[in-house]
GUFI-47005 format. One record per residue (C-alpha): x, z, y; residue number from 1. Coordinates in Angstrom, 1 decimal, decimal comma. Layout:
BEGIN
X/Z/Y/NUM
...
END
This chain:
BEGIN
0,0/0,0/0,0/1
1,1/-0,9/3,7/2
1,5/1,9/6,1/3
-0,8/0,8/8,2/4
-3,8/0,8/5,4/5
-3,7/4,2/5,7/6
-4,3/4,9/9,2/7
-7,4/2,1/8,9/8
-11,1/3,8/9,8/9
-13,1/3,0/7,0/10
-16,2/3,8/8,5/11
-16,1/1,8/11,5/12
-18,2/-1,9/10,6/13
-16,6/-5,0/11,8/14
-17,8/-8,7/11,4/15
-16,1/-10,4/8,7/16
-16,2/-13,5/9,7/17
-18,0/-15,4/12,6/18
-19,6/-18,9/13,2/19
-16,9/-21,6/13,0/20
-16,6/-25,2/13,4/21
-16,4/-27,5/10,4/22
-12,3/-27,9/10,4/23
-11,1/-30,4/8,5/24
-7,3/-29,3/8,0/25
-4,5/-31,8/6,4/26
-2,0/-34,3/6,4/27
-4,7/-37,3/6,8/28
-7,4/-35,5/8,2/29
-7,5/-37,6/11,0/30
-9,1/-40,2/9,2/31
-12,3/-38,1/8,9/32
-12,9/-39,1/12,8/33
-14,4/-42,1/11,6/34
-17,5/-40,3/9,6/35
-18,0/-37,2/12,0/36
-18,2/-40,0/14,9/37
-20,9/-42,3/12,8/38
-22,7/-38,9/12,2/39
-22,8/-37,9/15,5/40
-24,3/-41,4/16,2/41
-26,8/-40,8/13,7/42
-28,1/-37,7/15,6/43
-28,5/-39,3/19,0/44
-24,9/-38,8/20,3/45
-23,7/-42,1/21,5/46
-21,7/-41,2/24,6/47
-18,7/-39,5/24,3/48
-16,3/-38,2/26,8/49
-12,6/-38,8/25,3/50
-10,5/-35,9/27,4/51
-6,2/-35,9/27,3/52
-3,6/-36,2/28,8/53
-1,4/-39,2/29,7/54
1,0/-39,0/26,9/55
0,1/-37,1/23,7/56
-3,0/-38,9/22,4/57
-0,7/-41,5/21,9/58
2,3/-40,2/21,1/59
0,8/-38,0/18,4/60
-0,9/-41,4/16,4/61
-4,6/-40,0/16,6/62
-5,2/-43,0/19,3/63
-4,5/-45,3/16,6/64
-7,6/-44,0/14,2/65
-9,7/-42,9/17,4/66
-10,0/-45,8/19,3/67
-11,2/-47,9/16,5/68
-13,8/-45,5/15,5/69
-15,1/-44,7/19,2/70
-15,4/-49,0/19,4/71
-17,0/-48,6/16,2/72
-19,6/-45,8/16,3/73
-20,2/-45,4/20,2/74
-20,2/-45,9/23,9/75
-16,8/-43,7/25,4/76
-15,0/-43,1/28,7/77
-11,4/-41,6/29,1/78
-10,8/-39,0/31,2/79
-6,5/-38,9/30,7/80
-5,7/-36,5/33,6/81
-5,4/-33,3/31,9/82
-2,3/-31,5/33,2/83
-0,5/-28,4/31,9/84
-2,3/-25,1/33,1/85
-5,2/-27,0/33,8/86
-7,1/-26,3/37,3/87
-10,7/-26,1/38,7/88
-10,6/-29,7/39,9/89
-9,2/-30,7/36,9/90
-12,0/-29,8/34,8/91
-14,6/-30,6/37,6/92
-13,3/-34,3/37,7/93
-13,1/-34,7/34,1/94
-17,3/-33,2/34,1/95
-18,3/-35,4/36,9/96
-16,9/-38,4/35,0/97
-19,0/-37,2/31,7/98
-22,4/-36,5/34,0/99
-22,3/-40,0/36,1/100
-21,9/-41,7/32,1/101
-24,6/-39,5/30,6/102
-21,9/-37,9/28,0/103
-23,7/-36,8/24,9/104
-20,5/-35,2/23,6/105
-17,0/-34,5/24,2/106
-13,7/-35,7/22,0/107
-10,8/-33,8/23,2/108
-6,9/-34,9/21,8/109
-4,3/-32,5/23,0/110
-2,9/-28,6/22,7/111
-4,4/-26,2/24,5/112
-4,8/-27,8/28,0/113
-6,8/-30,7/26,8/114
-9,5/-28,2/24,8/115
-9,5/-25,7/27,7/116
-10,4/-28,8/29,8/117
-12,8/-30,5/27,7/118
-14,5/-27,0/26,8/119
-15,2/-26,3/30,4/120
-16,4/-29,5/31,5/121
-18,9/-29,2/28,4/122
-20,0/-26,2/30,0/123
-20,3/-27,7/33,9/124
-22,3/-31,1/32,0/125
-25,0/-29,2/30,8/126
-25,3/-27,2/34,0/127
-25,2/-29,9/37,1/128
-24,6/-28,3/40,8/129
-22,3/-25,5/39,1/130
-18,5/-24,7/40,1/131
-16,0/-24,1/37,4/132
-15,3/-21,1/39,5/133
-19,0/-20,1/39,0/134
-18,5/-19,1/35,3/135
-14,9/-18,3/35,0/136
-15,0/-15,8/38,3/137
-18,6/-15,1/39,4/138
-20,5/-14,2/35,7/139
-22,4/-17,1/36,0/140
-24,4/-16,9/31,9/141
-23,0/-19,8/29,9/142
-26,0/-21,0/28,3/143
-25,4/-24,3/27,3/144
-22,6/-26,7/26,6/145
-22,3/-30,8/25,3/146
-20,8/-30,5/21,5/147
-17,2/-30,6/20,9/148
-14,7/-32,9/18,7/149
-11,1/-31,4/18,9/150
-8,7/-32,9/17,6/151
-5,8/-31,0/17,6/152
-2,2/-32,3/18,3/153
0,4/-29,1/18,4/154
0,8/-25,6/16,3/155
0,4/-23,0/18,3/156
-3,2/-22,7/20,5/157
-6,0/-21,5/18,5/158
-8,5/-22,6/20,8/159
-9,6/-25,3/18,2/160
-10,7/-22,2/16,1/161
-12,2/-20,2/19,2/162
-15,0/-19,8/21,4/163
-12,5/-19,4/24,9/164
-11,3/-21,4/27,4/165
-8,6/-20,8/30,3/166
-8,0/-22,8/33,9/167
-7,2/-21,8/37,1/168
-6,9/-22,2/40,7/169
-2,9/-22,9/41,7/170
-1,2/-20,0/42,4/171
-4,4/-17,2/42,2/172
-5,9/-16,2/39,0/173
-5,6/-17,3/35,7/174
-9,0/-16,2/34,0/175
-11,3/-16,9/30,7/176
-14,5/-17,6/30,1/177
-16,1/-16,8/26,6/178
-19,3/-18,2/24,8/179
-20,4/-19,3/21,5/180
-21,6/-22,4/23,0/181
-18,0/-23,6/23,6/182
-17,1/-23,6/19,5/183
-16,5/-26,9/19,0/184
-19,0/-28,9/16,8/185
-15,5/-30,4/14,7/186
-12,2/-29,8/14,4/187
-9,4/-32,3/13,1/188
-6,4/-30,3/12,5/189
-3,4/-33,1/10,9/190
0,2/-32,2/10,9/191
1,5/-35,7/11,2/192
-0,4/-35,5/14,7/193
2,2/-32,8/15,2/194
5,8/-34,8/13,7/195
6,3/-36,3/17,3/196
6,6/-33,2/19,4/197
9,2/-32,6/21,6/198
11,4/-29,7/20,0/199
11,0/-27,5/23,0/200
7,2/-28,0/22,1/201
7,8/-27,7/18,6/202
9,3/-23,8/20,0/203
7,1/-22,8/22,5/204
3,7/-23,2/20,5/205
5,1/-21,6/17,5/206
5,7/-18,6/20,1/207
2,1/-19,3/21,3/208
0,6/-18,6/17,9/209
3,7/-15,4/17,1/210
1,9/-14,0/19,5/211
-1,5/-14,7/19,5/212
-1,0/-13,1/15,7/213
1,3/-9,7/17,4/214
-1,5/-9,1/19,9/215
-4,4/-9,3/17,6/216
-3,1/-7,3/14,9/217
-1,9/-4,2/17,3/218
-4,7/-3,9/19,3/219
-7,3/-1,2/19,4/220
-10,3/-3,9/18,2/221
-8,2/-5,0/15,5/222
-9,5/-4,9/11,8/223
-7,5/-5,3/8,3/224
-8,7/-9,0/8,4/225
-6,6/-9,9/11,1/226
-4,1/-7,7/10,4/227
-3,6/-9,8/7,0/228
-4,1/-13,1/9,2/229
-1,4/-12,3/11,7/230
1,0/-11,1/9,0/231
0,9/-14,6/7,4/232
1,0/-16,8/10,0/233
4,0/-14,7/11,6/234
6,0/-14,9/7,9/235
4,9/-18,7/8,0/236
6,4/-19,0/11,4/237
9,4/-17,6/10,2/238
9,7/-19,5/7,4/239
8,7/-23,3/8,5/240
9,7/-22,8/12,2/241
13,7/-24,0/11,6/242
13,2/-26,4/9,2/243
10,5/-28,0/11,8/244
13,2/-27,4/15,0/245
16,1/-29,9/12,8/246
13,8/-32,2/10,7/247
10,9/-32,9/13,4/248
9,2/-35,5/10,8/249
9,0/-32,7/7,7/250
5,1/-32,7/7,4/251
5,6/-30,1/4,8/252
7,0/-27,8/7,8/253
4,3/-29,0/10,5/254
1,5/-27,9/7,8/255
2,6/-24,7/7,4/256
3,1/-24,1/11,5/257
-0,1/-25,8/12,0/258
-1,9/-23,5/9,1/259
-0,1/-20,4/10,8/260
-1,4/-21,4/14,1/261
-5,0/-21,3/12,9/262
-5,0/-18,6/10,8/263
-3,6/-16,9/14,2/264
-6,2/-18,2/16,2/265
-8,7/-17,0/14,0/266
-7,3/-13,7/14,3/267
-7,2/-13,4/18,2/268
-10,7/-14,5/18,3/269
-11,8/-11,9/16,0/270
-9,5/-8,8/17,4/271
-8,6/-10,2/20,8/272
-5,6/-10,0/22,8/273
-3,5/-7,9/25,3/274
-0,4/-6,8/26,9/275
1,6/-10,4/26,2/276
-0,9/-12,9/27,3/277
-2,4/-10,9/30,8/278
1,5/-10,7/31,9/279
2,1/-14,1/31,1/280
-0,9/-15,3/32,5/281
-0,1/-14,3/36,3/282
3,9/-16,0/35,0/283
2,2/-19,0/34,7/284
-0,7/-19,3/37,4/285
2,6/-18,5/40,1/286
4,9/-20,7/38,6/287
3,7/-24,0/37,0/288
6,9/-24,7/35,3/289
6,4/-21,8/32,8/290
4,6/-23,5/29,4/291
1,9/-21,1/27,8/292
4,1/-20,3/24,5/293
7,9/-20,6/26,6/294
6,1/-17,1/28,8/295
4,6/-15,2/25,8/296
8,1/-15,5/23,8/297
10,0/-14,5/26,4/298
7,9/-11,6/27,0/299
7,5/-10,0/23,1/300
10,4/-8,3/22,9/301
10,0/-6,1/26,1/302
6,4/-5,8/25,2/303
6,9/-4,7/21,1/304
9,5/-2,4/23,3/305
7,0/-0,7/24,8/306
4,1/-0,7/22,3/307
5,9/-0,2/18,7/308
6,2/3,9/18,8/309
2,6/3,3/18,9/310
1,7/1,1/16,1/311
5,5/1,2/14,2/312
3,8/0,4/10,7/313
1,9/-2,7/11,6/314
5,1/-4,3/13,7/315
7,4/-3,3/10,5/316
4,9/-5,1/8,1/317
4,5/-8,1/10,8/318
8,1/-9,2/11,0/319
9,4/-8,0/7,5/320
10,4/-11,4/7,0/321
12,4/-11,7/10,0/322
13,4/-8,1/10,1/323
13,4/-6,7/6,5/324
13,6/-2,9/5,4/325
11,7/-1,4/8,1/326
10,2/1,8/7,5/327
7,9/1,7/10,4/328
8,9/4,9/12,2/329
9,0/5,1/16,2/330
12,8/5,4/15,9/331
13,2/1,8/14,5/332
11,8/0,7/18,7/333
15,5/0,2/19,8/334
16,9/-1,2/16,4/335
13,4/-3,8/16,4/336
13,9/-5,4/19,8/337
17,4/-6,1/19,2/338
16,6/-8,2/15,9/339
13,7/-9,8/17,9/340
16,0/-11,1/20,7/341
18,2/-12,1/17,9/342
15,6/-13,8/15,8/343
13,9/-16,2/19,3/344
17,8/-16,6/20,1/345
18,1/-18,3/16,3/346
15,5/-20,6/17,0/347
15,9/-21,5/20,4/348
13,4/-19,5/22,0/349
14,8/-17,4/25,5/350
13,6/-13,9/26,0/351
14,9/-14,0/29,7/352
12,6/-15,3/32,5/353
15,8/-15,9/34,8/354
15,2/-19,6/34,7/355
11,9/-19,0/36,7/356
11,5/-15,6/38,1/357
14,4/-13,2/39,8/358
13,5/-9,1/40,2/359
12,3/-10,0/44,0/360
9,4/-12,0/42,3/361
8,6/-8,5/40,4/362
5,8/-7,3/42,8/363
4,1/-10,4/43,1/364
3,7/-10,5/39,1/365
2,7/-7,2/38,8/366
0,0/-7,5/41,5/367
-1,0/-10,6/39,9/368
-1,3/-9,0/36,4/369
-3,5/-5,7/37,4/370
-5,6/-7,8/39,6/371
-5,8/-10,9/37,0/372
-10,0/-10,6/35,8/373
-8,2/-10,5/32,3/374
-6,5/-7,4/33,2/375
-9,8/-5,9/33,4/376
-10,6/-7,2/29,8/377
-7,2/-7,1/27,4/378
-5,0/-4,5/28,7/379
-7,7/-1,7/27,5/380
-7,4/-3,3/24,7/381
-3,6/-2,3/24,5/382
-2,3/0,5/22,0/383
-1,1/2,1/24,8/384
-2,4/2,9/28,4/385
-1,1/0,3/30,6/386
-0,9/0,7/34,3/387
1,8/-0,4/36,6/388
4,8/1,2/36,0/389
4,8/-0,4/32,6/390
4,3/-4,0/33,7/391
7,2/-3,9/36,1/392
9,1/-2,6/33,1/393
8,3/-5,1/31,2/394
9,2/-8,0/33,8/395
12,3/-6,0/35,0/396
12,9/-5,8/30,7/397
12,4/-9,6/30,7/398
14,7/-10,5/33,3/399
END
């Protein structure tokens, strides 16, 4: 028996497992775009919004089995201005394009950007005269939302497997907005969509989904489902994540990072996030130049710094692979974040935030972290009590 099964409260109820979309995961699944998009034709849904960015829909190969099916099944517009850290405009252009075509649907090909995008303008379609703002700042009720295709083109996002979406206005707030509505109706989820990323891509999502499985399995909400999720996709990560950085085109290691990336996902959505993804949030929203997954590994070591005397057995457990013969004892904290450095510095990940932010930035990232509308959200979902003292620690630790 783990540790941590013993300190588990078997009398509090959790849900097992919540509504998901109908994911069709594989080397090949791609093909499968052809039948879900005759379906969807079947059903009424003959306009559909296609949502990416510039590069990666082609880059990845998916164009070459979506375009044919879209000429095949339906009536499509592209909306290819999805940027990284997508904004308010962003998503509002890409929704006005789907409401003056009459969009039945959305297909969205990307990472996390192009979802977060196509998710919210699903939202605005089905409610004309609204403001992204509106529902990510205000509390306007989600109550509706055009179905979802997401294909999914990198490993480390989860939002193909969740009911969340971020954007943001440049420089201010980074917030989230969360609904069932927003599932999506399908998910593709190939690896060869994956063989063409950039290495530092290849590094930065694997850190995305690291952490999306750290967070959910240490904080308070968390249950012994996710825990087990998040201690697989981490050991996957481990495992696939090298072999992946020096043979880009090994579809046996892109399954694995793309399987670990959902199973994380799945695992975030179920016992949420914290600490890692509020701080990196305001890195990101100040600084453009900071990628999603580069932020969050650069932060985990200061963070397990601070949070592993509280949860010692399930960070032990978590990164046995990586860091074997823990006991999980408080005063393992020091001995931890010195094999964490070591194991991002083995596969090219930085744990310094030097190459963006210098300790004058500090107070402008704290502010921006206890103000953030997530802050409000995820850091009570911490294992510790986080106020400001221990995000400047953090940063100042991440320098």
């Amino acid at each position: 028996m783990s540790h941590w099964e013993k300190k588990i409260d078997i009398n509090k109820v959790f849900v097992l497992q919540t509504p998901r979309p109908i994911t069709y995961f594989g080397v090949g699944a791609i093909a499968k775009i052809d039948s879900i998009l005759a379906e969807m034709a079947l059903k009424g849904i003959k306009n559909i919004l296609v949502v990416t960015d510039s590069i990666a829909y082609k880059a990845s190969g998916a164009w070459n089995s979506v375009e044919p099916a879209l000429n095949k099944n339906v009536k499509w517009k592209h909306y290819d201005k999805v940027r990284p850290n997508p904004t308010y405009t962003n998503c509002e252009d890409a929704a006005a394009m789907g409401l003056d075509f009459k969009a039945d649907a959305i297909l969205a090909i990307g990472g996390g950007s192009a979802m977060d995008t196509a998710k919210t303008a699903a939202v605005l379609i089905k409610h004309p005269g609204k403001k992204a703002v509106e529902f990510y700042e205000k509390g306007e009720p989600i109550t509706g939302a055009v179905p979802l295709i997401l294909i999914n083109t990198s490993h480390g996002t989860g939002s193909e497997c969740g009911y969340g979406a971020v954007a943001q206005s440049d420089g201010e707030d980074k917030p989230a907005i969360f609904s069932p509505h927003i599932f999506s109706t399908y998910t593709i989820e190939d690896p060869a969509l994956t063989a063409t990323m950039p290495t530092t891509q290849t590094i930065s999502t694997s850190m995305d989904a690291v952490n999306h499985a750290l967070e959910a399995a240490t904080t308070i909400t968390t249950t012994p489902y996710c825990i087990e999720l998040s201690k697989e996709a981490i050991r996957l990560v481990i495992t696939y994540l090298p072999t992946a950085i020096v043979e880009p085109s090994n579809l046996t290691a892109r399954y694995w990072l793309m399987y670990a990336s959902a199973i994380a996902g799945i695992s975030f959505y179920q016992g949420m996030l914290h600490i890692t993804h509020v701080m990196e949030h305001a890195m990101s929203a100040i600084n453009t130049k900071v990628t999603h997954g580069d932020g969050l590994g650069i932060l985990m070591p200061a963070i397990v710094q601070e949070i592993y005397p509280a949860v010692p057995e399930v960070i032990a457990d978590l990164f046995s692979p990586a860091i074997p013969g823990l006991k999980g004892e408080p005063s393992e904290t020091d001995f931890v974040v010195e094999k964490l450095r070591a194991w991002c510095h083995s596969v090219g990940q930085s744990t310094s935030m030097a190459g963006y932010y210098s300790e004058a930035d500090i107070p402008a990232l704290v502010k921006l972290t206890m103000a953030s509308s997530l802050s409000k959200v995820l850091l009570p979902l911490a294992p510790i009590k986080v106020n400001e003292a221990v995000v400047e620690r953090i940063f100042k630790n991440s320098l």
